[in-house]
PQR file of N, CA, C, O and H, with PARSE charges and radii, in Angstrom:
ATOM      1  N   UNK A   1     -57.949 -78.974  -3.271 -0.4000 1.5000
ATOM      2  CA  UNK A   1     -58.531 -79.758  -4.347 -0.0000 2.0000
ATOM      3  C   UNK A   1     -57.971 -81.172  -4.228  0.5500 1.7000
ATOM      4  O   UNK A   1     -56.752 -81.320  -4.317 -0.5500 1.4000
ATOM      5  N   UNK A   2     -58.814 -82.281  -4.023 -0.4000 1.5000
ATOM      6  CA  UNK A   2     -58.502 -83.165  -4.052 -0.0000 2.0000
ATOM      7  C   UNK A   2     -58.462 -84.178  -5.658  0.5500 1.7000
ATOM      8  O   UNK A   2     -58.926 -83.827  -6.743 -0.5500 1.4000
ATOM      9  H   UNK A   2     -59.804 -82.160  -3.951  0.4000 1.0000
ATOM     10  N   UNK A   3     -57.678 -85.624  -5.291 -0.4000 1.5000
ATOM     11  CA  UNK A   3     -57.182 -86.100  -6.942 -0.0000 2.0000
ATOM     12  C   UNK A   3     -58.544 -85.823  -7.421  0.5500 1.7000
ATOM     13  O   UNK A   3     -58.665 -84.789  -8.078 -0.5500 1.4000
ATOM     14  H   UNK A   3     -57.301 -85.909  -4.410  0.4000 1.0000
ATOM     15  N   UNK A   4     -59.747 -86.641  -7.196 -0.4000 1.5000
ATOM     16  CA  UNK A   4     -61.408 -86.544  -7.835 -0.0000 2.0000
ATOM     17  C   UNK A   4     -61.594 -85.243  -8.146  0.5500 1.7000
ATOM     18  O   UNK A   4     -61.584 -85.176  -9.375 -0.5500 1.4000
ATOM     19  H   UNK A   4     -59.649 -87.481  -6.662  0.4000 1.0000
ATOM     20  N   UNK A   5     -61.749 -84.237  -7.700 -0.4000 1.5000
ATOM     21  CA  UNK A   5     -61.596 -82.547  -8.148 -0.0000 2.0000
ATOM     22  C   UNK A   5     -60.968 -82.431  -9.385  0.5500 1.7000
ATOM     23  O   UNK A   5     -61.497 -82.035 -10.424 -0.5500 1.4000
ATOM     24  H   UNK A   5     -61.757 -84.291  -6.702  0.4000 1.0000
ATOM     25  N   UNK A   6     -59.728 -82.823  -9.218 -0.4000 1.5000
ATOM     26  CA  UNK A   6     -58.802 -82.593 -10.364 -0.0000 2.0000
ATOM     27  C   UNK A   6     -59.234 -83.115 -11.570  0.5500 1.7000
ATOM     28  O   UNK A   6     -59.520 -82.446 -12.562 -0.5500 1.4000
ATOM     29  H   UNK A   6     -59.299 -83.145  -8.374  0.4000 1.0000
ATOM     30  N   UNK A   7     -59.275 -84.280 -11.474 -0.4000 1.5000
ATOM     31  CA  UNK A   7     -59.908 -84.822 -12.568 -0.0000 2.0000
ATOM     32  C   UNK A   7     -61.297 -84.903 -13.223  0.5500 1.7000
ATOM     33  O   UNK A   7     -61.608 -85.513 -14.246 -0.5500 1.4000
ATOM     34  H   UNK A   7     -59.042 -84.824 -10.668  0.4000 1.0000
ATOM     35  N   UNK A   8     -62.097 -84.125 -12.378 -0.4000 1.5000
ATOM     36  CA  UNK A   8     -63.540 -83.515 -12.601 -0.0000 2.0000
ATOM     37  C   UNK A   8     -63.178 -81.810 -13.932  0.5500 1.7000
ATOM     38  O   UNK A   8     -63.572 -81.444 -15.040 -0.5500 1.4000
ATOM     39  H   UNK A   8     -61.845 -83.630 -11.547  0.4000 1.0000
ATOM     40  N   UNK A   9     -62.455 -81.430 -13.108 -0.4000 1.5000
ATOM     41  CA  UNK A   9     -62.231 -80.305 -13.589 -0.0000 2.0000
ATOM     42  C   UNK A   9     -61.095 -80.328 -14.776  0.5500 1.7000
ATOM     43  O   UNK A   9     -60.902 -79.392 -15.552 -0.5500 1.4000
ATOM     44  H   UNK A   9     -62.135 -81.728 -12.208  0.4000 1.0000
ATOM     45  N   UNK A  10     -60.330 -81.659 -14.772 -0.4000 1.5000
ATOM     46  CA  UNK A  10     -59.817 -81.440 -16.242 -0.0000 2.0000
ATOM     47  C   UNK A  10     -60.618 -81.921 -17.306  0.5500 1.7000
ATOM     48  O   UNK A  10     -60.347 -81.618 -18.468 -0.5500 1.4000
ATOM     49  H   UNK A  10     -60.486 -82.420 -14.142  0.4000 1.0000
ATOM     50  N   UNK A  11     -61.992 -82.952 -16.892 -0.4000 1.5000
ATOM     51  CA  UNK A  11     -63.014 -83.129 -17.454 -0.0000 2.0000
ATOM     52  C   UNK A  11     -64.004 -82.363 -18.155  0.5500 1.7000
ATOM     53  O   UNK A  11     -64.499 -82.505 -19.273 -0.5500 1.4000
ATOM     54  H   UNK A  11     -62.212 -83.198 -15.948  0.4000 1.0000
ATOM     55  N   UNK A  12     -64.254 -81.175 -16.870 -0.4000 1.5000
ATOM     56  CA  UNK A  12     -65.138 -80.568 -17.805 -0.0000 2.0000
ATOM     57  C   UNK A  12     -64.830 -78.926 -18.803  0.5500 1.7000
ATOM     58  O   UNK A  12     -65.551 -78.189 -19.474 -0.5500 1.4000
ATOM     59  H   UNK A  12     -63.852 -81.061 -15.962  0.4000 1.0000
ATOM     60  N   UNK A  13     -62.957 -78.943 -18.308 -0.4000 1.5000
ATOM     61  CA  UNK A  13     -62.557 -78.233 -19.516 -0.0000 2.0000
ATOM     62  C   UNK A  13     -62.047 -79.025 -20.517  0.5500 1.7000
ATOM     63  O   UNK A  13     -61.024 -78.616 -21.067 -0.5500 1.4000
ATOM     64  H   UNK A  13     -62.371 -79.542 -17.763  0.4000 1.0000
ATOM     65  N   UNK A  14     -62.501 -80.014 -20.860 -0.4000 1.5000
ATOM     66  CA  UNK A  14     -61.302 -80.765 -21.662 -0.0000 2.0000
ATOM     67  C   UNK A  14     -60.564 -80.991 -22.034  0.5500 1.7000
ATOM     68  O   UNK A  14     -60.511 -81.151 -23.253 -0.5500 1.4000
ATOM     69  H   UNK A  14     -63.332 -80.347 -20.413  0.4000 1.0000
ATOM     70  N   UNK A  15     -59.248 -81.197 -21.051 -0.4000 1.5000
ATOM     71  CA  UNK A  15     -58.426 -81.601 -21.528 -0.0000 2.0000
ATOM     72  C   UNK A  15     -57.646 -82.651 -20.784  0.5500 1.7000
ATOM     73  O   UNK A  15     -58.057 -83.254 -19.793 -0.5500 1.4000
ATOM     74  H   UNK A  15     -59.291 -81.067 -20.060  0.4000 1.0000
ATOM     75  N   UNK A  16     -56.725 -82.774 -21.242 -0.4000 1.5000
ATOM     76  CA  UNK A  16     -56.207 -84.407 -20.387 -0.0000 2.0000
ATOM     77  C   UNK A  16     -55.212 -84.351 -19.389  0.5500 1.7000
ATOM     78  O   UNK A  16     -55.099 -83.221 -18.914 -0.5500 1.4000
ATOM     79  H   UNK A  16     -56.391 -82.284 -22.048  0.4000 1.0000
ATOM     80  N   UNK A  17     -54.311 -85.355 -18.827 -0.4000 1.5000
ATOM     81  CA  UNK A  17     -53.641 -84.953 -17.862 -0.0000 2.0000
ATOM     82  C   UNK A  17     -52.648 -84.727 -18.444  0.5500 1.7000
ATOM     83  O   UNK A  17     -51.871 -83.881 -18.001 -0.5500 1.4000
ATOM     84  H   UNK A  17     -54.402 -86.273 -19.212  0.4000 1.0000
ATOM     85  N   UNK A  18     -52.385 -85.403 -19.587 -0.4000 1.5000
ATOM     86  CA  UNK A  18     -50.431 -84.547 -20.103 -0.0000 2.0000
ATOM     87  C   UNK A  18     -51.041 -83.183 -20.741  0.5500 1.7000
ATOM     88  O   UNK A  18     -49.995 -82.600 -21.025 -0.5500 1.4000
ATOM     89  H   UNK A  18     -53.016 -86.090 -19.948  0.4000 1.0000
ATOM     90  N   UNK A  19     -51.865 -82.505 -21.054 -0.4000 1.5000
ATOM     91  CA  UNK A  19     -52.419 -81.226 -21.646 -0.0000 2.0000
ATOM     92  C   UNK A  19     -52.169 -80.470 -20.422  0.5500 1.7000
ATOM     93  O   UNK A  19     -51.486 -79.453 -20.544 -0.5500 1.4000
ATOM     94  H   UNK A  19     -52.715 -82.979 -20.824  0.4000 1.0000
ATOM     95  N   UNK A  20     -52.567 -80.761 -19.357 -0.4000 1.5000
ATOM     96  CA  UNK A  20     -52.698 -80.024 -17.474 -0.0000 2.0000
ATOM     97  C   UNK A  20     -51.225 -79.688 -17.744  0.5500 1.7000
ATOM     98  O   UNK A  20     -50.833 -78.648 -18.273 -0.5500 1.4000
ATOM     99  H   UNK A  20     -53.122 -81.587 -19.258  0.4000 1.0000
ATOM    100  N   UNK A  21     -50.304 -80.905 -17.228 -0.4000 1.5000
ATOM    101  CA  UNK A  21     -48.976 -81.029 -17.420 -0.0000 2.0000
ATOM    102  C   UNK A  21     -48.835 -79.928 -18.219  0.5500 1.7000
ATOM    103  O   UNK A  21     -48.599 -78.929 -17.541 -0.5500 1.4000
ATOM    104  H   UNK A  21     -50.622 -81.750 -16.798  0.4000 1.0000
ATOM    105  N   UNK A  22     -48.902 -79.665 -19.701 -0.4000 1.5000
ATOM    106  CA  UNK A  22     -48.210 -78.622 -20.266 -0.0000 2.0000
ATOM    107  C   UNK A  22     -48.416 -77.078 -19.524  0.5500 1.7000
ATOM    108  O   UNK A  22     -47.550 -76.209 -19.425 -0.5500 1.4000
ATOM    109  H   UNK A  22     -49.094 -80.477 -20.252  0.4000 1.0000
ATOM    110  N   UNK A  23     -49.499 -77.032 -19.154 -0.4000 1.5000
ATOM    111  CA  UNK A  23     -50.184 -76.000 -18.903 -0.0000 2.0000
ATOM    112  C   UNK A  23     -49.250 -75.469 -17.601  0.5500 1.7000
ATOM    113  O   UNK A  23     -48.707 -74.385 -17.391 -0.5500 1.4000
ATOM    114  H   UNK A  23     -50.202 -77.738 -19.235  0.4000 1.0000
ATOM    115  N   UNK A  24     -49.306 -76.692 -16.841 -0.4000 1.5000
ATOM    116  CA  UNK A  24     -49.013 -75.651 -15.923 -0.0000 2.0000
ATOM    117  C   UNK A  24     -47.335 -76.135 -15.404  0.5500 1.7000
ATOM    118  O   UNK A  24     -46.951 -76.429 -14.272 -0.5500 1.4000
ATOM    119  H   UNK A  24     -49.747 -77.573 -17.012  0.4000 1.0000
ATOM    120  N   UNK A  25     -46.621 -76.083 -16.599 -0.4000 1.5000
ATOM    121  CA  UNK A  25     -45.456 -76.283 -17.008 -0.0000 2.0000
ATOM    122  C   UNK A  25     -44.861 -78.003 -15.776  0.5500 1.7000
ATOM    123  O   UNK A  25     -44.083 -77.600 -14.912 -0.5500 1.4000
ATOM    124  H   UNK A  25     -46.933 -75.844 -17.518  0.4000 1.0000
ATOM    125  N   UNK A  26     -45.057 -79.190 -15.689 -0.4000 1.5000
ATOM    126  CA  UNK A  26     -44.745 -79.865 -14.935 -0.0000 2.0000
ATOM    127  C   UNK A  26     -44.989 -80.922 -16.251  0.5500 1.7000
ATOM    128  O   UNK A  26     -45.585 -80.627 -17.287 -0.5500 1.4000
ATOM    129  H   UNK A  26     -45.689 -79.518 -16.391  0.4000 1.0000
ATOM    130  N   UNK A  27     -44.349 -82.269 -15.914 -0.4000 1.5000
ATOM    131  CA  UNK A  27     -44.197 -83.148 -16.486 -0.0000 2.0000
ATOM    132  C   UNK A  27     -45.507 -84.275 -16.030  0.5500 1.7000
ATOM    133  O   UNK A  27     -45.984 -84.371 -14.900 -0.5500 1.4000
ATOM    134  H   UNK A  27     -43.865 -82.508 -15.072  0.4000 1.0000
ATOM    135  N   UNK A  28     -45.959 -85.156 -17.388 -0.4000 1.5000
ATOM    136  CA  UNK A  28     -47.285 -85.566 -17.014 -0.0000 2.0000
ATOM    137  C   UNK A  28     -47.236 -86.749 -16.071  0.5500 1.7000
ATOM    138  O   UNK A  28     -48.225 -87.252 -15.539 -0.5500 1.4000
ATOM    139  H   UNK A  28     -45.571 -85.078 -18.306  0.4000 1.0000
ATOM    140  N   UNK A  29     -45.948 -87.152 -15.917 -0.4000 1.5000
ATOM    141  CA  UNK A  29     -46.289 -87.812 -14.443 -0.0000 2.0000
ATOM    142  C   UNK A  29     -47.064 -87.235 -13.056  0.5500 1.7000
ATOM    143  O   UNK A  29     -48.053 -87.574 -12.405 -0.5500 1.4000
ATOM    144  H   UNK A  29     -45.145 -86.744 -16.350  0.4000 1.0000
ATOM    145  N   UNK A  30     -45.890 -86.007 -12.968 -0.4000 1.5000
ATOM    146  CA  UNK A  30     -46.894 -84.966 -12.079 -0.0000 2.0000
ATOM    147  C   UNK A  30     -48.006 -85.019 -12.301  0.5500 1.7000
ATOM    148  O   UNK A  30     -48.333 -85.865 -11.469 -0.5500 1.4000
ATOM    149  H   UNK A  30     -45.087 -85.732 -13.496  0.4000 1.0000
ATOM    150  N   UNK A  31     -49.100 -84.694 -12.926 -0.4000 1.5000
ATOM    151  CA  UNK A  31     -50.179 -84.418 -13.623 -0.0000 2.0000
ATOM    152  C   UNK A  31     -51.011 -85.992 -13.281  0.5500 1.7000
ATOM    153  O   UNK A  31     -51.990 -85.755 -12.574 -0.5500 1.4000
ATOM    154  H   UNK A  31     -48.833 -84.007 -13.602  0.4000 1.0000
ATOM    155  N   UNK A  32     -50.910 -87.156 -13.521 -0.4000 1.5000
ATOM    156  CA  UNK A  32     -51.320 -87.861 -13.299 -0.0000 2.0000
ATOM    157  C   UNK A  32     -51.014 -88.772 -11.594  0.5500 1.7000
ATOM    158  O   UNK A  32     -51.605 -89.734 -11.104 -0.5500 1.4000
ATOM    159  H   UNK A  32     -50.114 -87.349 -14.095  0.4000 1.0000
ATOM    160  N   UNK A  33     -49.624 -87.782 -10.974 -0.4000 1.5000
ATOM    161  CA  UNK A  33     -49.687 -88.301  -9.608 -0.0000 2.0000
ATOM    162  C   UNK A  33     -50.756 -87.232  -8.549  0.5500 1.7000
ATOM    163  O   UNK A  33     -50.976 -87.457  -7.359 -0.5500 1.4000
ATOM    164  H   UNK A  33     -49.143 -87.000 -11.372  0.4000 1.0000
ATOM    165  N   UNK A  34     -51.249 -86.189  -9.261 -0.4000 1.5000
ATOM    166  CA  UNK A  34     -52.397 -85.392  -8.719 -0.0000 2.0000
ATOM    167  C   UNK A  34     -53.851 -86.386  -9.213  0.5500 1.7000
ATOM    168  O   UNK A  34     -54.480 -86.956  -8.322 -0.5500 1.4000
ATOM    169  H   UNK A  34     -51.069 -86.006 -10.228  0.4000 1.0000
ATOM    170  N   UNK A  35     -54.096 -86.461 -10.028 -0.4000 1.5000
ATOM    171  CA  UNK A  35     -54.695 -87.303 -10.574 -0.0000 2.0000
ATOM    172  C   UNK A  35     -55.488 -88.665  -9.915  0.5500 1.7000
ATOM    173  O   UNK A  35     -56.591 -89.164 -10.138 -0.5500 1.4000
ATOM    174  H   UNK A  35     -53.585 -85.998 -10.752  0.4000 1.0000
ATOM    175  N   UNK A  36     -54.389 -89.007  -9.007 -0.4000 1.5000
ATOM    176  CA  UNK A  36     -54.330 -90.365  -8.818 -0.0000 2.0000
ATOM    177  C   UNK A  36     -54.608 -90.407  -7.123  0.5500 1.7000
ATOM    178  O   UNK A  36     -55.220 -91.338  -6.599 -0.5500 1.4000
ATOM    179  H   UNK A  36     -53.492 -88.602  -8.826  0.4000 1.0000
ATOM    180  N   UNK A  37     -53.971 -89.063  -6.237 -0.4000 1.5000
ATOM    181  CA  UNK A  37     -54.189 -88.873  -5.420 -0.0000 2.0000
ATOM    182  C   UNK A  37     -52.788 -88.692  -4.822  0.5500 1.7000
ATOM    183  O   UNK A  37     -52.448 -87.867  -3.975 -0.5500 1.4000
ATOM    184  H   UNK A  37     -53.474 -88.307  -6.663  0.4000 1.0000
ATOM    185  N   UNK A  38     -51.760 -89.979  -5.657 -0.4000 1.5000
ATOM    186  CA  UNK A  38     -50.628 -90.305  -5.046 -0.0000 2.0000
ATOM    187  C   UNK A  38     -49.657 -88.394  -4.621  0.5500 1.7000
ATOM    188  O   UNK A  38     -48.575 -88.332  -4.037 -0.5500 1.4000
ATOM    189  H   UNK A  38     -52.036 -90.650  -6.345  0.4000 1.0000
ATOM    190  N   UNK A  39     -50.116 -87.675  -4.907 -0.4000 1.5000
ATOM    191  CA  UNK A  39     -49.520 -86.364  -4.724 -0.0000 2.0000
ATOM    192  C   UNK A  39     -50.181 -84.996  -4.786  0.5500 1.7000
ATOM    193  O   UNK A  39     -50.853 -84.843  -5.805 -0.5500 1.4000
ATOM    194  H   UNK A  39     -50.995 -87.725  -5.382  0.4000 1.0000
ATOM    195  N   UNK A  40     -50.163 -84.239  -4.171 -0.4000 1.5000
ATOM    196  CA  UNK A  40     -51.056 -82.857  -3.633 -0.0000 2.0000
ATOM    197  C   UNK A  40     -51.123 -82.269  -4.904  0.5500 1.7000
ATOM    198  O   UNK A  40     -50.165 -82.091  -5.657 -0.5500 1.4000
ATOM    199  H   UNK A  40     -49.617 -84.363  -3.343  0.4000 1.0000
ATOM    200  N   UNK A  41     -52.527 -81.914  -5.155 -0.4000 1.5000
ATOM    201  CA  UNK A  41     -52.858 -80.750  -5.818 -0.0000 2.0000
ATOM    202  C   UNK A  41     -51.890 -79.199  -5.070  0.5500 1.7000
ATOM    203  O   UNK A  41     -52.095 -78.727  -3.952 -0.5500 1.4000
ATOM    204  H   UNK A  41     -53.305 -82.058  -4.544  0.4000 1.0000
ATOM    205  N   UNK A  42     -50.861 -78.694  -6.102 -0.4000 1.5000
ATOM    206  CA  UNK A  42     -50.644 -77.476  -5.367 -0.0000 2.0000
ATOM    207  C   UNK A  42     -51.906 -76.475  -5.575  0.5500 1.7000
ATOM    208  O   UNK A  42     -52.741 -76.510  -6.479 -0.5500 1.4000
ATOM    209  H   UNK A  42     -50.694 -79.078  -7.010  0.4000 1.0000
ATOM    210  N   UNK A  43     -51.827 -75.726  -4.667 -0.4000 1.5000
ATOM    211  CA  UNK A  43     -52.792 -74.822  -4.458 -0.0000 2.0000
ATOM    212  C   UNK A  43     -53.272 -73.594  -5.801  0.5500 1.7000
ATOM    213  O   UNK A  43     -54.345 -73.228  -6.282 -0.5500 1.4000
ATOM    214  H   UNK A  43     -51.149 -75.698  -3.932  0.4000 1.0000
ATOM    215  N   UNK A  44     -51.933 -73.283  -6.013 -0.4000 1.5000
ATOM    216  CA  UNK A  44     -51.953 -72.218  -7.152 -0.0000 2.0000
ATOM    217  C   UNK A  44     -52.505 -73.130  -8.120  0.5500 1.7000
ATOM    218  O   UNK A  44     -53.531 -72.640  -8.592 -0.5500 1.4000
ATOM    219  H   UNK A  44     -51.062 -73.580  -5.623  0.4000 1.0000
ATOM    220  N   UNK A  45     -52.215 -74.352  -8.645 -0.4000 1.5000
ATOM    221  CA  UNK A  45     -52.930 -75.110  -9.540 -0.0000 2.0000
ATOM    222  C   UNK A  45     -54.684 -75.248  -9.277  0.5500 1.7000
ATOM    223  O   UNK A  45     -55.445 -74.782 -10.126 -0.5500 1.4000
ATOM    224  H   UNK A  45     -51.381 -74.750  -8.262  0.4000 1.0000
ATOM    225  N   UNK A  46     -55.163 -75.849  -8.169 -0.4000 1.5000
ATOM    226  CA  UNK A  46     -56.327 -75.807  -7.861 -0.0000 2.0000
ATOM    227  C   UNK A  46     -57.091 -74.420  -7.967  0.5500 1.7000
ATOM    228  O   UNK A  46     -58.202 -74.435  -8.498 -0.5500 1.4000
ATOM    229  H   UNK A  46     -54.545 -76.227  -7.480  0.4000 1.0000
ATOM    230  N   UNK A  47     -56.599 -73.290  -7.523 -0.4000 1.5000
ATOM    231  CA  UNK A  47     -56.884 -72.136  -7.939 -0.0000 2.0000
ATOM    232  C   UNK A  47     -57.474 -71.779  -9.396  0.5500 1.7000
ATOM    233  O   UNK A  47     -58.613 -71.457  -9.736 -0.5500 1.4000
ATOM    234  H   UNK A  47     -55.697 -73.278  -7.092  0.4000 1.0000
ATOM    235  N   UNK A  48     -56.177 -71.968 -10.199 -0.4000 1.5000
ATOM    236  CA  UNK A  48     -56.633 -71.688 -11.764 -0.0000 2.0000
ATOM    237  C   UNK A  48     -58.050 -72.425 -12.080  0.5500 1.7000
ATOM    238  O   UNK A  48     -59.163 -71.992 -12.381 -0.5500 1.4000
ATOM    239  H   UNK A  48     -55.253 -72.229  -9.922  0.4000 1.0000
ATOM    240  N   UNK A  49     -57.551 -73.655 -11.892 -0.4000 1.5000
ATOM    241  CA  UNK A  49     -58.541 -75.047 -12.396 -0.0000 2.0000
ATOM    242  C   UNK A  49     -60.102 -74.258 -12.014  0.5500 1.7000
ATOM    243  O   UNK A  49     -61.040 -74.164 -12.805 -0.5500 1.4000
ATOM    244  H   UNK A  49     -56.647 -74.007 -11.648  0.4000 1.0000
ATOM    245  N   UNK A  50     -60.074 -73.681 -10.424 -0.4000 1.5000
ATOM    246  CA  UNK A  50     -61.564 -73.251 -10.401 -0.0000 2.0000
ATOM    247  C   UNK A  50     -61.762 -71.928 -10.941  0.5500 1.7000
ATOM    248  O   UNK A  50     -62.878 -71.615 -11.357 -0.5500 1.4000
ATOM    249  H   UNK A  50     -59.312 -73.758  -9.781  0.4000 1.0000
ATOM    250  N   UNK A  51     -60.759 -71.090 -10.977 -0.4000 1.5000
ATOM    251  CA  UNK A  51     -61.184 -69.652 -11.674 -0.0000 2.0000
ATOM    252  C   UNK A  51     -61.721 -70.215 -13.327  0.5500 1.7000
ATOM    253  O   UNK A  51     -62.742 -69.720 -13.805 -0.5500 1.4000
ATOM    254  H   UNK A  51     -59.853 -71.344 -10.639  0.4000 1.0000
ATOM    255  N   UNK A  52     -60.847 -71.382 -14.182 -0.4000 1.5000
ATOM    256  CA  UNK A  52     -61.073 -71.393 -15.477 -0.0000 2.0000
ATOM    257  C   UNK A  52     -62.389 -72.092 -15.093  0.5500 1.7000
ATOM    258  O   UNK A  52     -63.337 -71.653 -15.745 -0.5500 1.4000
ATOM    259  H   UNK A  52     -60.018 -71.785 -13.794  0.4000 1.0000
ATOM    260  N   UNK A  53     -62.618 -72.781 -14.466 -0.4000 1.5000
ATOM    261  CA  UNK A  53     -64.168 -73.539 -14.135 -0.0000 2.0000
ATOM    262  C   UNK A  53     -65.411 -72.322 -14.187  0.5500 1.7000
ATOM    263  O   UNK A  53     -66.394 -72.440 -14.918 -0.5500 1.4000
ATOM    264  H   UNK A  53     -61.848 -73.137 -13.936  0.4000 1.0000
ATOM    265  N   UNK A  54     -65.201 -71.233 -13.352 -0.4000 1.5000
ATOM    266  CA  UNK A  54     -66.165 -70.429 -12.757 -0.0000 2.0000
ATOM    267  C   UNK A  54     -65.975 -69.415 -13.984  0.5500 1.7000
ATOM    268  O   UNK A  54     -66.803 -69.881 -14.767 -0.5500 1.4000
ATOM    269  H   UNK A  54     -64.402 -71.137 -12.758  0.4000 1.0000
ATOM    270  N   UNK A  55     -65.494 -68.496 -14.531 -0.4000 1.5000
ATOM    271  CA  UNK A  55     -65.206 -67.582 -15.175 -0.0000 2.0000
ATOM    272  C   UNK A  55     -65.498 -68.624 -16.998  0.5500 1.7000
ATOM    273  O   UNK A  55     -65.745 -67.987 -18.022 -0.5500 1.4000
ATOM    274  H   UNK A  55     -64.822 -68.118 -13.895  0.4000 1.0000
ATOM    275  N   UNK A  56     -65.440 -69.488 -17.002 -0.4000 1.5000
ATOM    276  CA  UNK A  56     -65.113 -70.278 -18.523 -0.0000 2.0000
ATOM    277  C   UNK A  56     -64.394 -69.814 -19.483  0.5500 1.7000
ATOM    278  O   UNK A  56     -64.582 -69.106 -20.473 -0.5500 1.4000
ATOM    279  H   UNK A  56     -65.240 -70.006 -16.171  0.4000 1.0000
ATOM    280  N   UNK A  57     -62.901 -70.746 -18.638 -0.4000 1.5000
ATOM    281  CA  UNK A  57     -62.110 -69.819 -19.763 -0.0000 2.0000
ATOM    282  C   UNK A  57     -61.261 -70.844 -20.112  0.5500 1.7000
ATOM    283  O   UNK A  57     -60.566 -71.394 -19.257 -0.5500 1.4000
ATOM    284  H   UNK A  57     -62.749 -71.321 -17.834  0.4000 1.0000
ATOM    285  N   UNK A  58     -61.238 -71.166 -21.283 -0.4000 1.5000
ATOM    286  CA  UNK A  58     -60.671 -72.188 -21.859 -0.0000 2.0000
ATOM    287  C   UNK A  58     -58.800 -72.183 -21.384  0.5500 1.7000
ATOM    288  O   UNK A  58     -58.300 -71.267 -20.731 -0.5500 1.4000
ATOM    289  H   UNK A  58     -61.803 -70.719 -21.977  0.4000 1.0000
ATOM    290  N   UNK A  59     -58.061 -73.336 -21.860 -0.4000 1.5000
ATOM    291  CA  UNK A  59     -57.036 -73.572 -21.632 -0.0000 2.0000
ATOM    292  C   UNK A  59     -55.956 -72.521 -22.271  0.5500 1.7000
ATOM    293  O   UNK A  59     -55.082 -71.782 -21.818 -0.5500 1.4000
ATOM    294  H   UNK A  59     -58.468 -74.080 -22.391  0.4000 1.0000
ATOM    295  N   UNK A  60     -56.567 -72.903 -23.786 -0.4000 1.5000
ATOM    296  CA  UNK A  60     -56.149 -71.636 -24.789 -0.0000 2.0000
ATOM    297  C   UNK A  60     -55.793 -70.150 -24.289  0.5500 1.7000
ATOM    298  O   UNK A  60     -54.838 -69.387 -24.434 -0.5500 1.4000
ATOM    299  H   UNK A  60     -57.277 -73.503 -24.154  0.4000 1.0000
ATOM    300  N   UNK A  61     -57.048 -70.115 -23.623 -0.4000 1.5000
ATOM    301  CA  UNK A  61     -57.176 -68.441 -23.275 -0.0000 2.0000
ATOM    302  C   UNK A  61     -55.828 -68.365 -22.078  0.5500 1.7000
ATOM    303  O   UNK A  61     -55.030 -67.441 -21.921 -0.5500 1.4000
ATOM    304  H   UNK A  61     -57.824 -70.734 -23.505  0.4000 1.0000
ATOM    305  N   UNK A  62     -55.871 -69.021 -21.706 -0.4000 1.5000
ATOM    306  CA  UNK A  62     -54.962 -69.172 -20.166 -0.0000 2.0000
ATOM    307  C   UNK A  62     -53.591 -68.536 -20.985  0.5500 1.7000
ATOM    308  O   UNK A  62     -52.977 -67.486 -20.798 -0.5500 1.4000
ATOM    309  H   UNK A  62     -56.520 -69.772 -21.834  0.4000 1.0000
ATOM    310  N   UNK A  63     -53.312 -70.083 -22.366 -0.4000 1.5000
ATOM    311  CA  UNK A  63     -52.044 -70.077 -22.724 -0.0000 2.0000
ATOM    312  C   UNK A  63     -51.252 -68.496 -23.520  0.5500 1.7000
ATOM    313  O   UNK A  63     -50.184 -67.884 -23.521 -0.5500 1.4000
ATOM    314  H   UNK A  63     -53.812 -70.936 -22.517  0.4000 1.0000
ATOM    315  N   UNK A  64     -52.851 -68.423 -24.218 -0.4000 1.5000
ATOM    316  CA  UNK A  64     -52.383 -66.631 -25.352 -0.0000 2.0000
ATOM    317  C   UNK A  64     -52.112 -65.328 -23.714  0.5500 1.7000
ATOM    318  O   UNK A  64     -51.202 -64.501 -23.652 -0.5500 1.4000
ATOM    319  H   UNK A  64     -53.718 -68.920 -24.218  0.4000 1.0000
ATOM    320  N   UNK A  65     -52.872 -65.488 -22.952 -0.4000 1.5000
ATOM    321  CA  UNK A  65     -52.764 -64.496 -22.408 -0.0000 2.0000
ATOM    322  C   UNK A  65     -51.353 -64.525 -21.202  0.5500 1.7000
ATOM    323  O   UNK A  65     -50.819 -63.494 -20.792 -0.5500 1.4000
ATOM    324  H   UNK A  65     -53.611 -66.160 -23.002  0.4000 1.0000
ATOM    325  N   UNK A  66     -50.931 -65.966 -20.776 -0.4000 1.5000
ATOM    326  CA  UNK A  66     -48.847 -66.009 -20.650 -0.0000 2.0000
ATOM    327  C   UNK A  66     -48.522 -65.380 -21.776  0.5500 1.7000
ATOM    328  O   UNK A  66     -47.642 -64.520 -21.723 -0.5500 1.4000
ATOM    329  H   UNK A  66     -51.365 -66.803 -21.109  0.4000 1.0000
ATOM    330  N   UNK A  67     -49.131 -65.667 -22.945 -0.4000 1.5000
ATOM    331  CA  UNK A  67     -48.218 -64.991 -24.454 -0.0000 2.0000
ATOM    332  C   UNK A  67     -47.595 -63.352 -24.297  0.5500 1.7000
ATOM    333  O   UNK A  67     -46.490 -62.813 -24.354 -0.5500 1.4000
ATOM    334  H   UNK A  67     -49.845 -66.366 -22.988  0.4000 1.0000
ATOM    335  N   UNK A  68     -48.846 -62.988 -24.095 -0.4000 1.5000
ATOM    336  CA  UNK A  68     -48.494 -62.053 -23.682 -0.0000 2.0000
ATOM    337  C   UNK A  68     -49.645 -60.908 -24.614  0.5500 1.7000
ATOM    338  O   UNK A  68     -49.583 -59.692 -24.436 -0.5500 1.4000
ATOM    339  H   UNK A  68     -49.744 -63.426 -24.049  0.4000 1.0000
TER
END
């Protein structure tokens, strides 16, 4: 997944790049150096981003179901 990917796909789940950041526990610099290009989408991240894309599953759902 490249930065444009990333930011397509935090687009059309809505949410932002410090929201990503929480999500997928990293600080929103991270989040916006994917963003930007300046640093790799990790893979396991790009992963989620398209399962929650393809499946539609909100951020929420992601977060209750870590809950446990």
């Amino acid at each position: 997944m490249n930065a444009q990917e990333y930011r397509a796909a935090l687009e059309a789940l809505q949410i932002t790049q410090l929201d990503a950041g929480e999500l997928f526990n990293v600080g929103a610099r991270t989040s916006r150096r994917w963003a930007s290009g300046e640093a790799r989408v990790p893979t396991s991240v790009a992963m989620l981003l398209r399962l929650m894309l393809r499946k539609q599953v909100s951020p929420n759902n992601v977060v209750e179901a870590m809950e446990g």
